[in-house]
Phi, psi and omega in degrees: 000126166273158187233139165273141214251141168279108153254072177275328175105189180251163196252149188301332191273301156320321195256339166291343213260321166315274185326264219321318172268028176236351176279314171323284192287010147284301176299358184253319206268283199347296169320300171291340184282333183286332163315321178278326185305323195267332171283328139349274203314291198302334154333278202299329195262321197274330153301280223291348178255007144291327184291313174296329173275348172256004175246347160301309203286333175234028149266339182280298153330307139029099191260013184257325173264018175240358189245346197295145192242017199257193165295001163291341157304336173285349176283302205288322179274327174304322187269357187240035162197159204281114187182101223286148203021030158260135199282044199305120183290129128304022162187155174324089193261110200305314219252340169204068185297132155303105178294166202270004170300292187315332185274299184246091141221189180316333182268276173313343174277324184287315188306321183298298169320316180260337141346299187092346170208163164294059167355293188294323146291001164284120157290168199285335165283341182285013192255005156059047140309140186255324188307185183240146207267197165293108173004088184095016178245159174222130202272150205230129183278131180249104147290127170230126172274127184296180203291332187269330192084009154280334176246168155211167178248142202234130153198159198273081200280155178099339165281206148211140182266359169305326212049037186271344155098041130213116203293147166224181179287136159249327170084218184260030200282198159288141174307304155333338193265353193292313178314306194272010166264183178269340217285170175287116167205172171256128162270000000 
Protein backbone atom coordinates (compact mmCIF):
# COMPACT_ATOMS: atom_id res chain seq x y z
CA UNK A 1 0.00 0.00 0.00
CA UNK A 2 1.39 3.39 -0.82
CA UNK A 3 0.96 6.33 1.34
CA UNK A 4 0.97 9.59 -0.38
CA UNK A 5 2.89 12.51 0.95
CA UNK A 6 1.43 16.17 1.11
CA UNK A 7 4.13 18.15 -0.64
CA UNK A 8 2.90 21.67 -1.24
CA UNK A 9 5.89 23.23 -1.01
CA UNK A 10 5.97 26.78 0.46
CA UNK A 11 3.00 29.35 -0.25
CA UNK A 12 3.10 32.22 -2.22
CA UNK A 13 2.30 34.26 1.00
CA UNK A 14 5.66 32.45 2.66
CA UNK A 15 7.98 33.17 -0.20
CA UNK A 16 6.65 36.77 -0.41
CA UNK A 17 7.32 37.32 3.40
CA UNK A 18 11.00 35.69 2.77
CA UNK A 19 11.74 38.39 -0.13
CA UNK A 20 10.64 41.14 1.71
CA UNK A 21 12.95 40.53 4.77
CA UNK A 22 15.38 40.05 2.61
CA UNK A 23 14.73 43.28 0.76
CA UNK A 24 14.71 45.19 4.40
CA UNK A 25 18.60 43.98 5.27
CA UNK A 26 19.94 44.72 2.03
CA UNK A 27 18.15 48.25 2.23
CA UNK A 28 19.47 48.69 5.81
CA UNK A 29 22.95 46.79 5.23
CA UNK A 30 23.93 48.56 1.52
CA UNK A 31 24.62 51.62 2.86
CA UNK A 32 26.82 50.78 5.38
CA UNK A 33 28.71 48.23 3.09
CA UNK A 34 29.42 51.13 0.71
CA UNK A 35 30.02 53.23 3.35
CA UNK A 36 33.11 50.75 4.26
CA UNK A 37 34.07 50.12 0.96
CA UNK A 38 34.75 53.64 0.40
CA UNK A 39 36.35 53.90 3.81
CA UNK A 40 38.82 50.95 2.24
CA UNK A 41 39.63 53.10 -0.30
CA UNK A 42 40.44 56.25 1.42
CA UNK A 43 42.63 53.34 3.41
CA UNK A 44 44.79 52.61 0.49
CA UNK A 45 45.09 56.08 -0.60
CA UNK A 46 46.33 57.62 3.20
CA UNK A 47 49.29 54.42 2.73
CA UNK A 48 50.33 55.84 -0.60
CA UNK A 49 50.62 59.20 0.94
CA UNK A 50 52.47 57.77 3.86
CA UNK A 51 54.55 56.18 1.59
CA UNK A 52 55.30 59.11 -0.41
CA UNK A 53 56.01 61.09 2.27
CA UNK A 54 58.30 58.31 3.46
CA UNK A 55 60.29 58.01 0.15
CA UNK A 56 60.35 62.08 -0.13
CA UNK A 57 61.79 62.02 3.55
CA UNK A 58 64.65 59.78 3.00
CA UNK A 59 65.15 61.18 -0.06
CA UNK A 60 65.49 64.38 1.14
CA UNK A 61 68.19 62.90 3.69
CA UNK A 62 69.78 61.25 1.30
CA UNK A 63 73.53 61.97 1.08
CA UNK A 64 73.97 61.38 -2.90
CA UNK A 65 70.87 63.51 -3.74
CA UNK A 66 71.82 66.60 -1.44
CA UNK A 67 75.56 66.49 -3.35
CA UNK A 68 73.79 65.66 -6.88
CA UNK A 69 74.21 68.38 -9.12
CA UNK A 70 71.18 67.73 -11.34
CA UNK A 71 67.61 68.50 -10.62
CA UNK A 72 67.55 67.51 -7.23
CA UNK A 73 68.33 70.77 -5.85
CA UNK A 74 65.14 71.97 -7.00
CA UNK A 75 63.38 69.33 -4.96
CA UNK A 76 65.56 69.99 -2.00
CA UNK A 77 64.96 73.66 -1.91
CA UNK A 78 61.24 73.50 -3.11
CA UNK A 79 60.47 71.04 0.03
CA UNK A 80 62.75 72.85 2.70
CA UNK A 81 61.55 76.31 2.73
CA UNK A 82 59.39 78.32 3.71
CA UNK A 83 56.34 79.62 2.10
CA UNK A 84 53.10 79.54 3.45
CA UNK A 85 50.18 77.95 1.29
CA UNK A 86 52.22 76.76 -1.50
CA UNK A 87 51.45 73.53 -3.06
CA UNK A 88 53.92 71.61 -5.02
CA UNK A 89 52.58 68.56 -7.52
CA UNK A 90 53.94 65.07 -6.85
CA UNK A 91 53.12 63.62 -10.41
CA UNK A 92 52.83 64.75 -13.53
CA UNK A 93 49.81 67.56 -13.53
CA UNK A 94 48.53 68.73 -17.15
CA UNK A 95 48.28 72.35 -15.81
CA UNK A 96 52.04 72.75 -14.43
CA UNK A 97 53.98 69.66 -16.46
CA UNK A 98 57.30 69.45 -14.82
CA UNK A 99 61.18 69.81 -17.15
CA UNK A 100 62.58 66.85 -17.81
CA UNK A 101 65.66 68.06 -15.51
CA UNK A 102 63.32 67.93 -12.72
CA UNK A 103 61.46 64.57 -13.47
CA UNK A 104 64.77 62.30 -13.96
CA UNK A 105 67.18 63.23 -11.61
CA UNK A 106 68.69 61.79 -8.83
CA UNK A 107 66.05 62.91 -6.10
CA UNK A 108 62.87 61.21 -8.08
CA UNK A 109 65.36 57.81 -9.20
CA UNK A 110 65.45 57.88 -5.41
CA UNK A 111 61.80 58.57 -4.48
CA UNK A 112 61.18 55.79 -7.61
CA UNK A 113 63.42 52.98 -5.96
CA UNK A 114 61.16 52.98 -3.08
CA UNK A 115 58.16 53.71 -4.69
CA UNK A 116 58.42 51.09 -7.11
CA UNK A 117 57.67 53.79 -9.64
CA UNK A 118 58.36 57.34 -11.01
CA UNK A 119 55.35 59.55 -9.58
CA UNK A 120 56.06 61.99 -11.92
CA UNK A 121 55.80 59.90 -15.10
CA UNK A 122 52.49 59.39 -13.66
CA UNK A 123 49.51 61.17 -14.40
CA UNK A 124 46.89 61.37 -11.53
CA UNK A 125 44.76 58.68 -12.82
CA UNK A 126 47.55 56.53 -13.51
CA UNK A 127 48.79 56.53 -9.68
CA UNK A 128 45.75 54.18 -9.18
CA UNK A 129 44.03 56.23 -6.31
CA UNK A 130 41.08 54.85 -5.11
CA UNK A 131 38.93 57.15 -2.83
CA UNK A 132 36.28 59.02 -4.85
CA UNK A 133 37.42 62.57 -5.42
CA UNK A 134 35.41 65.76 -5.49
CA UNK A 135 32.64 65.69 -8.08
CA UNK A 136 34.44 66.55 -11.72
CA UNK A 137 38.21 66.04 -10.03
CA UNK A 138 40.60 64.05 -10.18
CA UNK A 139 42.67 63.35 -7.07
CA UNK A 140 46.09 64.98 -7.33
CA UNK A 141 48.82 63.97 -4.65
CA UNK A 142 50.54 67.51 -3.04
CA UNK A 143 53.50 68.78 -0.89
CA UNK A 144 52.60 71.13 1.29
CA UNK A 145 55.58 73.04 3.27
CA UNK A 146 54.94 74.34 7.03
CA UNK A 147 55.34 77.61 7.69
CA UNK A 148 59.22 77.35 8.88
CA UNK A 149 60.22 74.98 6.28
CA UNK A 150 61.07 72.41 8.45
CA UNK A 151 58.45 69.92 8.00
CA UNK A 152 55.89 69.00 4.87
CA UNK A 153 52.84 67.21 4.38
CA UNK A 154 51.61 64.95 1.24
CA UNK A 155 47.89 65.38 0.83
CA UNK A 156 45.51 64.48 -1.55
CA UNK A 157 43.66 67.61 -3.20
CA UNK A 158 40.03 66.84 -4.07
CA UNK A 159 39.47 64.24 -1.48
CA UNK A 160 37.72 63.60 1.75
CA UNK A 161 38.97 61.46 4.03
CA UNK A 162 35.69 60.96 5.82
CA UNK A 163 34.84 58.52 3.58
CA UNK A 164 31.40 60.27 2.85
CA UNK A 165 32.43 60.18 -0.60
CA UNK A 166 32.39 63.95 -1.37
CA UNK A 167 35.65 65.10 -1.82
CA UNK A 168 36.71 68.74 -1.28
CA UNK A 169 39.65 71.36 -2.32
CA UNK A 170 42.24 72.48 -0.26
CA UNK A 171 44.04 74.35 -2.81
CA UNK A 172 46.44 76.97 -1.51
CA UNK A 173 45.30 76.81 2.48
CA UNK A 174 47.91 76.45 5.24
CA UNK A 175 49.78 74.08 6.60
CA UNK A 176 48.13 74.36 9.95
CA UNK A 177 44.34 73.88 8.34
CA UNK A 178 45.15 70.46 7.21
CA UNK A 179 43.86 68.66 10.75
CA UNK A 180 40.45 70.65 10.39
CA UNK A 181 39.93 69.87 6.64
CA UNK A 182 38.71 66.57 5.03
CA UNK A 183 40.95 65.88 2.67
CA UNK A 184 43.38 63.13 2.83
CA UNK A 185 46.76 63.36 4.08
CA UNK A 186 50.07 62.51 5.95
CA UNK A 187 52.42 64.88 8.35
Amino acid sequence: MKRYRNNKGFSLVELIIVVAIIAVLVGVLAPQLIRYVEKGKVSADTEFCDTLHSAITYALMDYDVQTATDGSTHWIHELTRPYPGYTLPLCDIDTSPLPVQYRHCKFTETVAEIMGFNPWDCTPEELGLLSTPMSGYVLEPYALVNDTGTAFAVLLDYSDRTGNRDGVMFGYDHYQNLEDSKVIYIK
